[in-house]
ZAMARGU-4260 file (C-alpha; in steps of 0.2 Angstrom, whole numbers, plus 5000, padded with zeros to 4 digits):
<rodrens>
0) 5000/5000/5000 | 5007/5017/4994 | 5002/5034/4995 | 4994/5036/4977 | 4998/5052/4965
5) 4988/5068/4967 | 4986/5081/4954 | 4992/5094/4967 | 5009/5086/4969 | 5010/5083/4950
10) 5009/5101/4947 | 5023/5107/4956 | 5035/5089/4954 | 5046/5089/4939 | 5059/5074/4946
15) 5063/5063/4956 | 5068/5067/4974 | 5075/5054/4988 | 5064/5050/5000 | 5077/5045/5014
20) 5078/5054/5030 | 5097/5053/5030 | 5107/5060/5016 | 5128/5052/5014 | 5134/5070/5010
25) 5129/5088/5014 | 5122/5094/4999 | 5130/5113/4991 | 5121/5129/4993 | 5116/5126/4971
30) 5112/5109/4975 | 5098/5114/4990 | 5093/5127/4980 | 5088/5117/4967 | 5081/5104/4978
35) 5068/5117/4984 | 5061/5119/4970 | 5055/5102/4968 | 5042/5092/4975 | 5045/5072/4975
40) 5031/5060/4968 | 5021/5051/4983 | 5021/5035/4970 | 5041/5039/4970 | 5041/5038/4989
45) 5043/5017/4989 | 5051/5016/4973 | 5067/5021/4982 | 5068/5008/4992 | 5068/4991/4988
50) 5065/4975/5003 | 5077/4964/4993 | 5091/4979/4993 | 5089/4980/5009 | 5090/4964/5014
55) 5107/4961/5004 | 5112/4978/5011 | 5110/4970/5031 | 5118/4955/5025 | 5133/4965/5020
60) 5134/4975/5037 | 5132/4961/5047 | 5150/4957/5044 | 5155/4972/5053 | 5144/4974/5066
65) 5139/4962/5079 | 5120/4961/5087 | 5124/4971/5102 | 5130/4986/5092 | 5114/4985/5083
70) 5104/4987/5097 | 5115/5003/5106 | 5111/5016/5091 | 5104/5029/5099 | 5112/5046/5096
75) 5109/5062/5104 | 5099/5075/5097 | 5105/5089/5107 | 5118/5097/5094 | 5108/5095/5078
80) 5103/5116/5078 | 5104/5125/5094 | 5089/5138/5095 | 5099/5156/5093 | 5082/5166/5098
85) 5086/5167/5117 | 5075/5154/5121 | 5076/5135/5127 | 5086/5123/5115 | 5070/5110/5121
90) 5058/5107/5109 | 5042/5117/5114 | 5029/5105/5119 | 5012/5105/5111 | 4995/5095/5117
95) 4991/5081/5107 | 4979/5064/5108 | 4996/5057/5108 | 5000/5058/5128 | 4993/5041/5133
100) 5010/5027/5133 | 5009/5011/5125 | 5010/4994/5136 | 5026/4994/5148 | 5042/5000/5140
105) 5059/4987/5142 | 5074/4992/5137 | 5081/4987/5129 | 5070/4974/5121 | 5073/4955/5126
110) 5086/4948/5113 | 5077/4933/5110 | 5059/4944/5103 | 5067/4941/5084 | 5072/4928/5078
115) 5086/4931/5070 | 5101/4943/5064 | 5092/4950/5049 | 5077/4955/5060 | 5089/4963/5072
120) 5097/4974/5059 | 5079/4979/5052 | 5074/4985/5069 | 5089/4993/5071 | 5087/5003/5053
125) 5069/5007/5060 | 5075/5017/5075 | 5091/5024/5068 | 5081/5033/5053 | 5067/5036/5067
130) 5080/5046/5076 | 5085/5055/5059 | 5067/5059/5054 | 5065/5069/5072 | 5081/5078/5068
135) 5074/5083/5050 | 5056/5087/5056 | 5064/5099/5072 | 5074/5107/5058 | 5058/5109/5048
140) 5046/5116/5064 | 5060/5128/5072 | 5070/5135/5056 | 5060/5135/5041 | 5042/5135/5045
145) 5045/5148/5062 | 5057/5159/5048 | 5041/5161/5036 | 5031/5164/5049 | 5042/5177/5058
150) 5042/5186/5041 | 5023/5186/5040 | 5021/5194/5057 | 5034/5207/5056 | 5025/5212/5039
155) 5008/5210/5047 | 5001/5199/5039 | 4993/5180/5042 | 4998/5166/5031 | 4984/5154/5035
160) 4991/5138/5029 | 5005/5142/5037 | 4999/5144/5053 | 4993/5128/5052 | 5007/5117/5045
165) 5016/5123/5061 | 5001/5116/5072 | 5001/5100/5063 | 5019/5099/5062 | 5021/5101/5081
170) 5009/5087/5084 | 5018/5076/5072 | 5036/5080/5081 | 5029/5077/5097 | 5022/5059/5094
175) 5037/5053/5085 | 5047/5061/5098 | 5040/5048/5110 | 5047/5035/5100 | 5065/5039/5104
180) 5068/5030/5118 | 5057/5015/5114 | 5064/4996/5105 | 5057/4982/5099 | 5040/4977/5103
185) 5037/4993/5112 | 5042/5004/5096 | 5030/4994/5086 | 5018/4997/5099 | 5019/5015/5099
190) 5021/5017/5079 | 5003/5007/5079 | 4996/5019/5092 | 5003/5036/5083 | 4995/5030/5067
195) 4978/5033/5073 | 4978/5051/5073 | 4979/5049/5052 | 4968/5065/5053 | 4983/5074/5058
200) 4993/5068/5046 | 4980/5073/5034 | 4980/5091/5040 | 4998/5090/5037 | 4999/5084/5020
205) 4987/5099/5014 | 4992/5114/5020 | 5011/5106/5016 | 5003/5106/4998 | 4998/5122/5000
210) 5014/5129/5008 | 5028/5122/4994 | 5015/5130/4980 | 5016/5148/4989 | 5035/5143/4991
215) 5035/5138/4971 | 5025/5150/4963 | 5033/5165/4974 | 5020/5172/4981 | 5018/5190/4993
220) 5031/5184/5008 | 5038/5168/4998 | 5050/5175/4986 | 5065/5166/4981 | 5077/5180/4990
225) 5069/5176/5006 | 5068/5157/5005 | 5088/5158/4999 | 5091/5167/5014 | 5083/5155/5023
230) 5093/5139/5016 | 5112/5151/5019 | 5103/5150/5036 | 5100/5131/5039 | 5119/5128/5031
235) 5130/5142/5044 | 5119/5134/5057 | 5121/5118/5054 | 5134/5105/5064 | 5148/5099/5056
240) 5145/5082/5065 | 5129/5080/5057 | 5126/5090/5045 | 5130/5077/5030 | 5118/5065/5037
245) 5104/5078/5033 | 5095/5084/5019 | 5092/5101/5021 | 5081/5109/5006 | 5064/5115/5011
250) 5053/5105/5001 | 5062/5088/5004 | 5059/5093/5023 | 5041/5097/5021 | 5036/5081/5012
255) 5044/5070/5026 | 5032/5067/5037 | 5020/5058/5023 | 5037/5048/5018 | 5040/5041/5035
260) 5023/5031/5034 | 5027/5025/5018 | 5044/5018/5025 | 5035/5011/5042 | 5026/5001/5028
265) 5040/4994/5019 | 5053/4993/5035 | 5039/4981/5044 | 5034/4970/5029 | 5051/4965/5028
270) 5051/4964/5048 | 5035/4954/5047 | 5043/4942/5032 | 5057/4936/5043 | 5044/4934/5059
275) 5028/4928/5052 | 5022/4921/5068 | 5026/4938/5079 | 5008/4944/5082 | 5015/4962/5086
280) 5023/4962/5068 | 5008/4958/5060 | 4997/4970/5071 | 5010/4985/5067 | 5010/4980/5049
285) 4991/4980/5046 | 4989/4997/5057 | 5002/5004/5044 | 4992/4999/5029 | 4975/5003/5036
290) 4983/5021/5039 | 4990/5021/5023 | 4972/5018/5016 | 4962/5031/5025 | 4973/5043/5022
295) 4972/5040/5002 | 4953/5040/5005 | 4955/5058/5014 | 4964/5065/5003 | 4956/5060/4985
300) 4941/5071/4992 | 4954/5086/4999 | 4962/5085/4980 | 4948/5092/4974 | 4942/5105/4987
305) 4961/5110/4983 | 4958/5113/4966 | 4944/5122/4969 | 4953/5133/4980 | 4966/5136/4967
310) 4952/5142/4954 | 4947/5156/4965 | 4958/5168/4956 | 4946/5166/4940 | 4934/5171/4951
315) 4941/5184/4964 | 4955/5195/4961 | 4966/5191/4975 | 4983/5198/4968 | 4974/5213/4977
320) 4976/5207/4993 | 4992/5204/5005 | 4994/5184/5002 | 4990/5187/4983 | 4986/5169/4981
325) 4970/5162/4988 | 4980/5144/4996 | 4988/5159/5009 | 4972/5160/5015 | 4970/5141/5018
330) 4958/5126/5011 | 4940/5132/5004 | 4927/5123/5015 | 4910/5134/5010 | 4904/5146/4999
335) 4889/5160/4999 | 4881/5175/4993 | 4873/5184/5005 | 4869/5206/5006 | 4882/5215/5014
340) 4878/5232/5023 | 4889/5241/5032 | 4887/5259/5040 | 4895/5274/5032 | 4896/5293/5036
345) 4899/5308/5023 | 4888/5321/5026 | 4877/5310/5039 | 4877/5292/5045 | 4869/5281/5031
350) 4871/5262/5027 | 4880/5256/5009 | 4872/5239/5005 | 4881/5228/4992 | 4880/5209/4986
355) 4892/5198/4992 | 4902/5184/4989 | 4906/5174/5005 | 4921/5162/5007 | 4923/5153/5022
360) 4941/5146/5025 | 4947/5137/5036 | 4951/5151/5049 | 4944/5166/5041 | 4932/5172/5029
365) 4933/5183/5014 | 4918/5194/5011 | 4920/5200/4990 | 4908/5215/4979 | 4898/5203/4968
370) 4891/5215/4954 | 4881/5209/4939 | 4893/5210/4925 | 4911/5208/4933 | 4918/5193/4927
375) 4930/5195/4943 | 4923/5199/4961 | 4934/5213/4971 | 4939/5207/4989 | 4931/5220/5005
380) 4935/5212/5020 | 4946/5197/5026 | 4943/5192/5045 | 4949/5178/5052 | 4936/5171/5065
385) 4947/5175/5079 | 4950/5192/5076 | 4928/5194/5075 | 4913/5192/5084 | 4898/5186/5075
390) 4880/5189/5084 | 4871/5172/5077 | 4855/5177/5088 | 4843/5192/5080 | 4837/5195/5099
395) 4853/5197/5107 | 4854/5218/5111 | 4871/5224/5112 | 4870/5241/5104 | 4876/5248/5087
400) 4868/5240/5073 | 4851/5229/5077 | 4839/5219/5066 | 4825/5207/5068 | 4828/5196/5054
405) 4832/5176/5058 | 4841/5178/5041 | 4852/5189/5046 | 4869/5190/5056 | 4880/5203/5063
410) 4900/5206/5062 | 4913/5214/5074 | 4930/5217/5070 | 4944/5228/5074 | 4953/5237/5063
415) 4966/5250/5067 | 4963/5254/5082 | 4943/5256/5078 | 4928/5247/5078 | 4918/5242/5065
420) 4901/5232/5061 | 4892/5226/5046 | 4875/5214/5041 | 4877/5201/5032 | 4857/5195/5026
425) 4852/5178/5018 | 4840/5173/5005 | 4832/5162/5018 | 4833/5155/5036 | 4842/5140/5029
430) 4857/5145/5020 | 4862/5159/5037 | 4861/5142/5046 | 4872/5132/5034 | 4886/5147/5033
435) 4888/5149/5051 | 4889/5128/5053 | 4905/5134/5040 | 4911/5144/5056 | 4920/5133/5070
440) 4922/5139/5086 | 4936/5147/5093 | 4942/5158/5104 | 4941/5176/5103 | 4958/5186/5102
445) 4958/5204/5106 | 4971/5209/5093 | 4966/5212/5073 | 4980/5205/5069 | 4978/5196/5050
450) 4961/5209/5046 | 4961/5215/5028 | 4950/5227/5024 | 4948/5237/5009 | 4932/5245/5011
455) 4930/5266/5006 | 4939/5279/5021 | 4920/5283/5023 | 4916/5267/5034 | 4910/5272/5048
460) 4917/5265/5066 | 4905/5259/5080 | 4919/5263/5093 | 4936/5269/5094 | 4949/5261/5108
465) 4952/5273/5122 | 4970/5272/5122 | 4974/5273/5104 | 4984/5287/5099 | 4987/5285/5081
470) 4969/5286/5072 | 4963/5300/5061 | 4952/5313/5067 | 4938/5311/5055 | 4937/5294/5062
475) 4930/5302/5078 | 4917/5313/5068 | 4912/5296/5058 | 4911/5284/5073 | 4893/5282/5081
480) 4898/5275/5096 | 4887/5261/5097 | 4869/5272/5094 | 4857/5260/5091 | 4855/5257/5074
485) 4841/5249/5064 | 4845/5240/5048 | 4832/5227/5041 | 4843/5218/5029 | 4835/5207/5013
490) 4844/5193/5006 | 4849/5194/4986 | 4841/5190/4972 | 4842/5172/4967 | 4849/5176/4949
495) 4866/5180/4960 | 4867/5160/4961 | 4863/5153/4942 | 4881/5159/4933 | 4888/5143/4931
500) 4905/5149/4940 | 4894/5152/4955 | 4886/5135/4952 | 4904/5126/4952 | 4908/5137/4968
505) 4895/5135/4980 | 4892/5117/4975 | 4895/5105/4994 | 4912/5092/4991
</rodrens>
């Protein structure tokens, strides 16, 4: 069982790339650059290793290294790359599923639980190159993806994706961390009870996608100045004692996680061909393969909500907004036409009502003008849901803009130091339900970061902070304070939904 070819991967792969986590020499500073503009085939991930190589490989070793060696490999970790940001030189600890131990650890594992010197040496491949992957994937976490994401913030702006990758990659780390110290059965063990958290790996796989096509395609903060810099950086950091065992170009990194299952797979079928009887073999192998399955079955229905993503720019014209792309705002999981009325003050406080296109992300949602006639929709607002309020319930009174329709909504955001509301309104009771069942629930930061707004200088605020210092004075003259408000808001016409563009849009996965 292999992970089979996507149509994403395909797009951005042009050759072949090895899938090993250890490399024999340090690759030069051409070389990685090279590297990171490629992105390996997922059929190409077991091609490169053959069971019968590696069998004729062991049997060559094993004339220079004797059982007990094979058993003492572990290596410390400590002076991979030391963290030059002030902080701990620890990896940061994130909370997974993954916390709860397998059965009772030995160590090391009882000499007579393989059969035989072949089995021994396979064991010992799995946690050497378990040991090299951890080394690769801290690499990844704490000096590529933490770069691209320091970058984003001191530009202030949110890559989405991004944002995400880390989370699932600090999830990842942290349950193959807990293999280090493990051998034989109990490795096996943990490996199986790791691999039932495919979700995560999942997670990882797309925004990963997404990530090496910002990368690729040189997008808004991944330019090819920037990711060079970032490569001179993982080379004068590197150590000279370790630093040929690694392969240190970014999109070789990145795709390492998905390869390491793919490896489990083969590593344990030859394990399992050499103990045929050993339950735990057999238990580990099938875990493995059933992984392996529901990932493929996971991610044949993401390919498509990825493509669909992509597409967006025939639709919306994002080169006008920070990420430029729509995969830096995340995966696509809904889409909506709705009215969009916000209030406004020239002369006197009036309300601008527009129709809009609604795209709910991942982690935010982009509100777009949807005239009749324009072939492509402008982008107003971009809020991610932690950086807004929505108030879901008609009834609920809390000053500023009020209506008494169960098809509507309401939104709060922060922007610049002001406050600011607007109504969204539905065609009917149905569709406000299903677009706020797009919304998940999380928690509610006080800061704007990752707001873009691009709404007229006329928008009025609904409040400004008390201790701002830096916002214009005609914002004071347009800001209502919260005075009540009333906006009955209607929902758009239904010829808004018939193009066939929006028909291909809004259609469910």
């Amino acid at each position: 069982m292999t992970l089979r070819h996507s149509s994403s991967f395909a797009a951005i792969s042009s050759t072949r790339v090895r899938c090993t986590e250890t490399s024999s020499k340090k690759p030069d500073k051409s070389e990685s650059v090279r590297k990171s503009k490629t992105w390996p085939l997922r059929t190409q991930l077991a091609e490169n290793f053959s069971p019968k190589a590696f069998t004729a490989t062991s049997n060559q070793r094993s004339n220079h290294r004797s059982a007990a060696e094979s058993i003492n490999t572990s290596r410390s970790n400590d002076s991979i790359f030391e963290r030059t940001n002030g902080s701990q030189t620890t990896a940061r600890k994130t909370s997974t599923r993954a916390t709860t131990p397998p059965s009772t650890i030995r160590e090391p594992f009882e000499s007579g639980w393989l059969s035989d010197t072949k089995s021994n040496y396979i064991m010992d491949e799995l946690i050497s190159t378990e040991e090299a992957f951890v080394s690769s994937l801290k690499i990844l976490r704490y000096h590529v993806i933490e770069a691209f994401l320091q970058r984003c913030k001191l530009r202030g702006c949110r890559c989405f994706a991004l944002e995400i990758l880390a989370q699932t990659a600090s999830c990842i780390l942290e349950m193959h961390e807990s293999l280090l110290h493990l051998r034989g059965q109990d490795f096996l063990e943990r490996v199986t009870f790791n691999l039932r958290h495919y979700e995560t790996y999942v997670r990882y796989y797309v925004n990963a996608d997404a990530f090496s096509y910002l990368v690729l395609n040189e997008t808004s903060n991944f330019t090819t100045e920037f990711t060079n810099s970032v490569l001179h950086n993982l080379e004068n950091k590197s150590n000279s004692e370790t630093a040929g065992k690694l392969d240190l170009s970014i999109l070789s990194l990145v795709q390492k996680p998905m390869a390491r299952i793919v490896k489990y797979q083969l590593l344990i079928a030859s394990l399992s061909k050499t103990n045929p009887e050993n339950e735990t073999i057999r238990r580990s192998l099938t875990s493995v393969r059933m992984s392996l399955s529901k990932i493929n079955c996971k991610l044949d229905r993401k390919v498509n909500s990825t493509e669909r993503t992509r597409s967006l720019s025939e639709i919306v014209r994002f080169d006008q907004t920070i990420g430029q792309c729509p995969s830096y705002y995340g995966q696509l999981r809904f889409a909506s036409v709705s009215s969009f009325a916000w209030p406004q003050f020239k002369r006197s406080l009036t309300m601008q009502k527009t129709v809009a296109l609604l795209l709910f992300f991942e982690t935010n949602l982009v509100i777009c003008e949807y005239r009749s006639g324009m072939r492509r929709k402008t982008p107003l607002l971009v809020l991610p849901y932690d950086a807004c309020s929505i108030v879901k319930n008609h009834l609920d009174f809390d000053g500023g803009l009020t209506n008494h329709s169960e098809s509507c909504i309401k939104i709060r955001y922060h922007f610049q130091d002001c406050e600011y509301e607007a109504i969204l309104g539905f065609p009917n009771s149905d569709a406000r339900v299903e677009a706020l069942s797009s919304i998940p629930n999380v928690p509610r930061s006080s800061s704007s970061y990752g707001v873009e707004s691009f709404l007229p200088d006329s928008v009025a605020p609904s409040d400004i902070k008390i201790e701002s210092s830096g916002v214009a004075q005609r914002k004071y003259q347009q800001c209502y304070f919260r005075k009540v408000i009333e906006y009955q808001a209607r929902g758009p016409s239904e010829r808004f939904f018939k193009s066939r563009n929006m028909r291909r849009l809004l259609r469910s996965d």
